[in-house]
C-alpha positions as CSV (number, residue, x, y, z in Angstrom):
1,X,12.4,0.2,-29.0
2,X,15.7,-1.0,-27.2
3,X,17.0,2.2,-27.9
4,X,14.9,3.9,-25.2
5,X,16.0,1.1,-22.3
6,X,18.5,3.7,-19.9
7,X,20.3,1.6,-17.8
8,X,22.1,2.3,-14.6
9,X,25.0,0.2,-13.7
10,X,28.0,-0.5,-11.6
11,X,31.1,0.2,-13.2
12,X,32.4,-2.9,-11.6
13,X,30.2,-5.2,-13.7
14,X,31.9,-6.9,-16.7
15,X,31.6,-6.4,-20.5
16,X,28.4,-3.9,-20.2
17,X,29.1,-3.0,-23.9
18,X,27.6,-5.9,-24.8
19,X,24.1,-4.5,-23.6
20,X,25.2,-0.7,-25.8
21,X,25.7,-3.4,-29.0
22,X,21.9,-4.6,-28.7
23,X,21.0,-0.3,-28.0
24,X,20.5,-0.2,-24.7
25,X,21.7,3.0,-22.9
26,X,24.2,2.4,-20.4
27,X,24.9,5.0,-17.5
28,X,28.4,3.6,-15.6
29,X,28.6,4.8,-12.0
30,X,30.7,3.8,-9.0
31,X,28.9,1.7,-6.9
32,X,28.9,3.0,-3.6
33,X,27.9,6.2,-5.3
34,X,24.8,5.2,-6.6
35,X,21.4,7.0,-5.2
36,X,17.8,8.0,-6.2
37,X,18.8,10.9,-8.3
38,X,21.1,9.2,-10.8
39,X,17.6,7.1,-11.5
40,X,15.1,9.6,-12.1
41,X,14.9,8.1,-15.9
42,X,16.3,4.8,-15.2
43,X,14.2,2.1,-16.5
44,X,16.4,-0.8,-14.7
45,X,19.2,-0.6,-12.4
46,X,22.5,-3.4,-12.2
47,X,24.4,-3.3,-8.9
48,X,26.9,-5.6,-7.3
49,X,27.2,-5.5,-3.0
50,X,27.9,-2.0,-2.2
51,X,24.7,-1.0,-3.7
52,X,22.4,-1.0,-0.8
53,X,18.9,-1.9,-3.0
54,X,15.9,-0.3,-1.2
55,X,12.4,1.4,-0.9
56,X,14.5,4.7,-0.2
57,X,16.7,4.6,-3.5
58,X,14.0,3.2,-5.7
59,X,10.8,5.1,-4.8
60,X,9.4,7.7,-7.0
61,X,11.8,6.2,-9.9
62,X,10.1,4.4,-13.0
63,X,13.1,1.3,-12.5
64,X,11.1,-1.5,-13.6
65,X,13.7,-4.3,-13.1
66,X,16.8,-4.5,-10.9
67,X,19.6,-6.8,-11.2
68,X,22.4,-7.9,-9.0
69,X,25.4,-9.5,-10.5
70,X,26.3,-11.2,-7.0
71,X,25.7,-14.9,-5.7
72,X,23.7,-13.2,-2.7
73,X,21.5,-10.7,-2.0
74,X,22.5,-9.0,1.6
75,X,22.4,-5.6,-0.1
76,X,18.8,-6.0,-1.6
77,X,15.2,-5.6,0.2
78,X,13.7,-8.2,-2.2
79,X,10.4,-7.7,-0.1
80,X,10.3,-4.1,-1.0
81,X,10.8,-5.0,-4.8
82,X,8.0,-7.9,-4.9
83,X,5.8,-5.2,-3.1
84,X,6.2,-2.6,-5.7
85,X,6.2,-4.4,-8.7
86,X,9.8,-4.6,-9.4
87,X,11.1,-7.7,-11.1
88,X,14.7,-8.6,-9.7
89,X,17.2,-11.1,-10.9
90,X,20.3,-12.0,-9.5
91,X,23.4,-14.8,-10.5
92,X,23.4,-17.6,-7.2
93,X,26.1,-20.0,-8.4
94,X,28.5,-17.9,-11.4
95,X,31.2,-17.4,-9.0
96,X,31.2,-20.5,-7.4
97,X,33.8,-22.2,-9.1
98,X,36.1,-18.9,-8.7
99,X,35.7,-19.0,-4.9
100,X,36.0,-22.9,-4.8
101,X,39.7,-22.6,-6.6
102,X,40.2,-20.0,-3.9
103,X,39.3,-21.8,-1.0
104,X,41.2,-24.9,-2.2
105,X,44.0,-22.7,-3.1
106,X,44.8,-21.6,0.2
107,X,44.1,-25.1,1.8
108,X,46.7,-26.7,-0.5
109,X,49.1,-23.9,0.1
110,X,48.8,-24.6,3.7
111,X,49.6,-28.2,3.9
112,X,52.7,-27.4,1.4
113,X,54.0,-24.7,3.7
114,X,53.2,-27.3,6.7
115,X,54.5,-30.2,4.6
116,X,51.1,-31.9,5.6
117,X,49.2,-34.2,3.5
118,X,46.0,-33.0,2.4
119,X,44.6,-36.6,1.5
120,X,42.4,-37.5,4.5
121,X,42.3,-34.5,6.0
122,X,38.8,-33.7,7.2
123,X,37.0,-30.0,5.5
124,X,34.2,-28.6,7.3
125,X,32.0,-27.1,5.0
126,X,29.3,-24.0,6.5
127,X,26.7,-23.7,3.7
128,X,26.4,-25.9,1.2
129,X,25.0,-24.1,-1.4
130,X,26.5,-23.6,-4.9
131,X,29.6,-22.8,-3.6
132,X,29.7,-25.2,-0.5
133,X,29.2,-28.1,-2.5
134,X,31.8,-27.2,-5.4
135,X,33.9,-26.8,-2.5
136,X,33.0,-30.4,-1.3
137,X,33.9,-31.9,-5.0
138,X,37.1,-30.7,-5.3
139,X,38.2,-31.6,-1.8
140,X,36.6,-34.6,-2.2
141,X,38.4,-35.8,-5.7
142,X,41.6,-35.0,-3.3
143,X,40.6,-37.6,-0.3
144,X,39.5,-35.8,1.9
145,X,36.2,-36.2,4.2
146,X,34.0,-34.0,3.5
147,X,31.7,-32.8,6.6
148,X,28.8,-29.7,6.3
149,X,26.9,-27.6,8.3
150,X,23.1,-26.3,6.7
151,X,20.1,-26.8,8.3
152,X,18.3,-26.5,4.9
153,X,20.3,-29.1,3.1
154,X,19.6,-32.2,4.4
155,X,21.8,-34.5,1.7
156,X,24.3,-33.5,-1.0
157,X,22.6,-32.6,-4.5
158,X,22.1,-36.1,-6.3
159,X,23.2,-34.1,-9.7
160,X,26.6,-33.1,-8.1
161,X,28.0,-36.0,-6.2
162,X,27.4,-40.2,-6.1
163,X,26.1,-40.5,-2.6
164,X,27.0,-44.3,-2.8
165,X,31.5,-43.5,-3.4
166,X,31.2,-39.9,-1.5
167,X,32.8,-39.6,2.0
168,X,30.2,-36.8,2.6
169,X,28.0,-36.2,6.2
170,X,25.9,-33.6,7.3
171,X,26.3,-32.2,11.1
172,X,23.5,-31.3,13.0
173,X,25.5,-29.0,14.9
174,X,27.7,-25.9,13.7
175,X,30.6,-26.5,17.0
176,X,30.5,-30.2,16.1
177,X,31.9,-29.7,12.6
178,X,34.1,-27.3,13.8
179,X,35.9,-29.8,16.7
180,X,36.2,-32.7,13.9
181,X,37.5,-30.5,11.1
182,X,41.3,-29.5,10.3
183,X,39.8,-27.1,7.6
184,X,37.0,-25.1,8.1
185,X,35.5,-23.1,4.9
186,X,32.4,-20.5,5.4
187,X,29.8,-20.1,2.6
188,X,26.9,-18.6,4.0
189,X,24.9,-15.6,3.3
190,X,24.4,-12.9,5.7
191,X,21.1,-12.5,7.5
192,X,20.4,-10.6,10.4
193,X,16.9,-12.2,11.9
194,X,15.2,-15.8,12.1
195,X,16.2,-19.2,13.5
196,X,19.4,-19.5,11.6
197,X,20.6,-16.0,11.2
198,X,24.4,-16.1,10.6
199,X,25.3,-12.8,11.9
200,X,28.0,-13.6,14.0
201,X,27.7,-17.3,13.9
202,X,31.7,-17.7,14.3
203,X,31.7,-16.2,17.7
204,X,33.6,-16.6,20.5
205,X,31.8,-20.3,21.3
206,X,32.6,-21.4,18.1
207,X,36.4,-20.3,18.0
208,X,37.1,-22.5,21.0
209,X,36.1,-25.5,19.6
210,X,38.7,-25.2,16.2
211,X,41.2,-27.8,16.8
212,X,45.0,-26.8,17.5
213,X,46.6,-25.9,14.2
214,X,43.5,-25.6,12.1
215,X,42.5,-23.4,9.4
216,X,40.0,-21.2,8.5
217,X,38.8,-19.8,5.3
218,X,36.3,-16.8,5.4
219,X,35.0,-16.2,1.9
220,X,31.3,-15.5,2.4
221,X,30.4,-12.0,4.3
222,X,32.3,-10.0,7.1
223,X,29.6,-10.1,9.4
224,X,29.2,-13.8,9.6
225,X,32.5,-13.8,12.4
226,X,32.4,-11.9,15.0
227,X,36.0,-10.0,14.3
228,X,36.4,-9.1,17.9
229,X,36.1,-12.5,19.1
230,X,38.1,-13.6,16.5
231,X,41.4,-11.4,16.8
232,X,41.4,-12.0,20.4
233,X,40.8,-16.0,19.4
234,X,43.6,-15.7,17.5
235,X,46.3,-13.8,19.5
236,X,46.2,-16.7,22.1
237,X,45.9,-19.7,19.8
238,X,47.7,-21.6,16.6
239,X,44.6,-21.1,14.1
240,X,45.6,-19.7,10.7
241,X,43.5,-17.7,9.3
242,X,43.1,-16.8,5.6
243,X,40.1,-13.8,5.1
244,X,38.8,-12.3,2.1
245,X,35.7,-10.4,3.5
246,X,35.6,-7.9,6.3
247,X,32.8,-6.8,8.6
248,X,33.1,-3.1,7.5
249,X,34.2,-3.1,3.9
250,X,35.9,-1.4,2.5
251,X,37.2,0.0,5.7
252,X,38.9,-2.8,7.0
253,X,40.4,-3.3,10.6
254,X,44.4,-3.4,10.8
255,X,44.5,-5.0,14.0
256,X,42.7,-8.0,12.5
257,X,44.2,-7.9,8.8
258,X,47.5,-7.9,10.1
259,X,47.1,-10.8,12.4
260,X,45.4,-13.1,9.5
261,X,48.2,-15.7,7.3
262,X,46.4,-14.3,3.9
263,X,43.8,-11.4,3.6
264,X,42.4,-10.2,0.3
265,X,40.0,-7.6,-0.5
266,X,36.6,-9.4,-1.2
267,X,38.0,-11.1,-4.7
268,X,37.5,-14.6,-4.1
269,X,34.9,-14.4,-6.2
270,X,36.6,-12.6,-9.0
271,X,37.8,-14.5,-11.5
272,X,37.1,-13.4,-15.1
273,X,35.2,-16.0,-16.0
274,X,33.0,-16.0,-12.7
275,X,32.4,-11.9,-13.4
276,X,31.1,-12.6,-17.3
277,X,28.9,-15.5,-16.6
278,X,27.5,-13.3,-13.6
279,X,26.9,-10.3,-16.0
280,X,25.5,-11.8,-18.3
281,X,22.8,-14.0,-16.2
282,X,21.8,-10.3,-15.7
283,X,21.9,-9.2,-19.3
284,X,19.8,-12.6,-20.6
285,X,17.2,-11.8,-18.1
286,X,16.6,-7.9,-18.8
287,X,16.4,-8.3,-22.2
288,X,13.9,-10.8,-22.1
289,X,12.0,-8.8,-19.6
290,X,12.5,-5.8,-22.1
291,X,11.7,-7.9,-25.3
292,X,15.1,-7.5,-26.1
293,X,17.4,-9.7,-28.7
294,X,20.7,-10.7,-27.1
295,X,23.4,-12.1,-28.4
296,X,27.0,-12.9,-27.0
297,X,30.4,-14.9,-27.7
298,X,31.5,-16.9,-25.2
299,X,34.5,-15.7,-22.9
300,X,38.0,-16.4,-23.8
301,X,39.8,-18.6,-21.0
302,X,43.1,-20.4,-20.6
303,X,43.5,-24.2,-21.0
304,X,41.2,-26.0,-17.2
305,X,42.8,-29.0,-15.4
306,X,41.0,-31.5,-14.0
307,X,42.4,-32.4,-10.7
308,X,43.1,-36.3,-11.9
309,X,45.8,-34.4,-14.2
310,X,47.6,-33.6,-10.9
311,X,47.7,-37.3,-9.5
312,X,50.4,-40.0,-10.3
313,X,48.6,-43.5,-9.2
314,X,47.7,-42.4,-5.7
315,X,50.0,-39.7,-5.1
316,X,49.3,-36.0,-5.6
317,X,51.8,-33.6,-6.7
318,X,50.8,-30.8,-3.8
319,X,53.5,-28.8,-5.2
320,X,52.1,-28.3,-9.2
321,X,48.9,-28.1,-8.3
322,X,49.6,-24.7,-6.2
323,X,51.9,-23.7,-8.8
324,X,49.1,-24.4,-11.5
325,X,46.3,-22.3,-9.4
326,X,48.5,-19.2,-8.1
327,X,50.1,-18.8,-11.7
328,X,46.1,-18.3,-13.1
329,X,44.5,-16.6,-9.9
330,X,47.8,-15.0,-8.7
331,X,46.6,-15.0,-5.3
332,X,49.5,-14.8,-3.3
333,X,49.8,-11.4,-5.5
334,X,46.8,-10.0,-4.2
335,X,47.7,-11.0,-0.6
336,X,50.8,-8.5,-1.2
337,X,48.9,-6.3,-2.2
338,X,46.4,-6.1,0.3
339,X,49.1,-6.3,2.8
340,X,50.2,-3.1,1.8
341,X,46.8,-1.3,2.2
342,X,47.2,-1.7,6.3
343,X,49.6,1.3,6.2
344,X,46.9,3.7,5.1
345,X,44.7,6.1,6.9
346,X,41.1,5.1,7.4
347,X,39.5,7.2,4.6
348,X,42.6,6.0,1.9
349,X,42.6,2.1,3.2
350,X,38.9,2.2,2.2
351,X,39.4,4.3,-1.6
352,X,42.7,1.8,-2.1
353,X,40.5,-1.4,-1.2
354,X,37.7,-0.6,-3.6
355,X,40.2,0.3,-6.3
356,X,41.8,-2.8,-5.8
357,X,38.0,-4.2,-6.4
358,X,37.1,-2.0,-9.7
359,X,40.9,-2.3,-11.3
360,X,41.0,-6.3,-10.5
361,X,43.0,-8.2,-13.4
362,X,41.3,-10.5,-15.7
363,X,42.2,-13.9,-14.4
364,X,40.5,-17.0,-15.3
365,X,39.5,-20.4,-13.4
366,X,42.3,-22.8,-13.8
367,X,40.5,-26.1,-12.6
368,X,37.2,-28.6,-13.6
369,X,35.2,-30.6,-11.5
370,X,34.9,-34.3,-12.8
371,X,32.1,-36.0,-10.8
């Protein structure tokens, strides 16, 4: 019976009462604050990245199914699940579109401010996975060239783009999309070991080869820049530098966060729409695992505009389509926000960033993709 299912679950994850409407048993918990005792009679467990997922908090527990409502899966031993049976399910691509908007947010903003034109600029795309190549669309529908960096995508996804009309081209070499791009967007996953680990990709190498006056946008994981490098990088150069994840979250370095143009606390991802869709990946798949019926309504979400709506003949109006984006992602709000965290001790800097995280508005996607 459903009713017996006792689930454990970050707080942090979107309408859970949908999963106590079908009878499941749902036990809220702070994240960071989850450990092997709280799952002594937990028959599945839904985390989002502060919940390190291992053999040490799952053994001896009778969790048959874990589920992570993230795009990655940094903070999970999948290894140690496959080994002991334990099915695992996690949502690569729900936030995509939330941290696309984001990136091309910020992008947008910075030409206004610059009073550049964005239309044949040139974005360099690291990882070109769901979000990477949303990314690409959208900066793509705006006239821009599109370059990317991933050594295991070898040519854009034929379902996302017309390879024939598409100013798209893969580099070979991370520094060589670097030197040719005035925008430079990071969307890889963290990983520590093999070939292409990113830890610390963006390192002091790399920084040299930005071109004067570009910009970077760091959405994917802390780790993936080396931060010393990069305040130092930054203290003797023009790059602008927007940053919404942080090496040490939620403990994040003042030095660095007050030298950045925008930081945020690790929300990029965190529209409304992107949390639901993410949550309920999860909710589909444990209930099918549990022989479970579930049921749900679609989210509620404002009124989407394609970017064409933003064009007149050739000519984009830069100015509405920030306007449009900030007044549904209020962005610029969050900056503030954030900026006001830097004041705090250690120990309060980190409480205040993760209550910026769990207290986040509901804000929805303003934009579509027309391919």
């Amino acid at each position: 019976m459903s009713s017996k299912i006792q689930v454990v679950a970050d707080e942090n994850i979107t309408v859970l009462e949908e999963l106590e409407t079908q009878g499941v048993k749902v036990h809220r918990m702070a994240g960071r604050s989850i450990a092997r005792k709280h799952l002594e009679h937990a028959d599945a467990l839904m985390v989002r990245s502060v919940t390190k997922v291992d053999a040490a908090l799952l053994e001896g527990t009778p969790v048959k199914w874990v589920g992570s409502a993230t795009a990655g899966v940094n903070h999970v031993d999948t290894r140690s699940l496959l080994d002991n049976g334990i099915s695992f399910c996690y949502a690569p691509g729900s936030n995509a579109m939330s941290v696309a908007e984001y990136v091309l947010f910020f992008a947008t903003h910075w030409c206004l401010r610059n009073s550049l034109t964005i239309s044949g600029m040139t974005i360099g795309i690291v990882g070109f996975g769901n979000i990477g190549t949303r990314v690409a669309a959208l900066f793509h529908q705006l006239g821009c060239t599109v370059l990317y960096y991933d050594p295991f995508v070898h040519e854009p996804p034929k379902n996302m783009f017309a390879a024939e009309s598409l100013n798209i081209s893969r580099c070979k070499d991370l520094r060589d999309l670097i030197g040719r791009s005035d925008i430079v967007s990071l969307h890889v996953p963290l990983s520590q070991t093999g070939e292409h680990a990113t830890a610390n990709m963006v390192d002091a190498e790399e920084l040299r080869c930005f071109k004067k006056d570009a910009l970077l946008i760091h959405t994917c994981r802390g780790g993936v820049v080396r931060e010393t490098a990069l305040l130092d990088y930054m203290q003797k150069s023009q790059l602008t530098v927007v940053a919404d994840v942080w090496e040490h979250e939620p403990i994040v370095r003042t030095d660095l966060a007050g030298e950045v143009w925008y930081g945020t606390p690790h929300i990029a991802g965190y529209s409304y729409d992107g949390k639901v869709a993410g949550a309920r990946v999860l909710f589909r798949t444990m209930c099918e695992f549990f022989n479970i019926p579930y049921e749900s309504d679609m989210p509620e979400h404002q009124h989407r505009r394609s970017l064409n709506s933003f064009l007149s003949g050739q000519q984009l109006d830069l100015e509405e389509l920030v306007h449009h984006i900030d007044h549904s992602r209020q962005l610029l709000s969050d900056a503030a926000s954030f900026k006001q965290l830097l004041d705090l001790a250690d120990n309060e800097r980190g409480k205040a960033f993760d209550s910026m995280r769990k207290s986040y508005p509901k804000r929805f996607e303003s934009l579509t993709i027309e391919l």
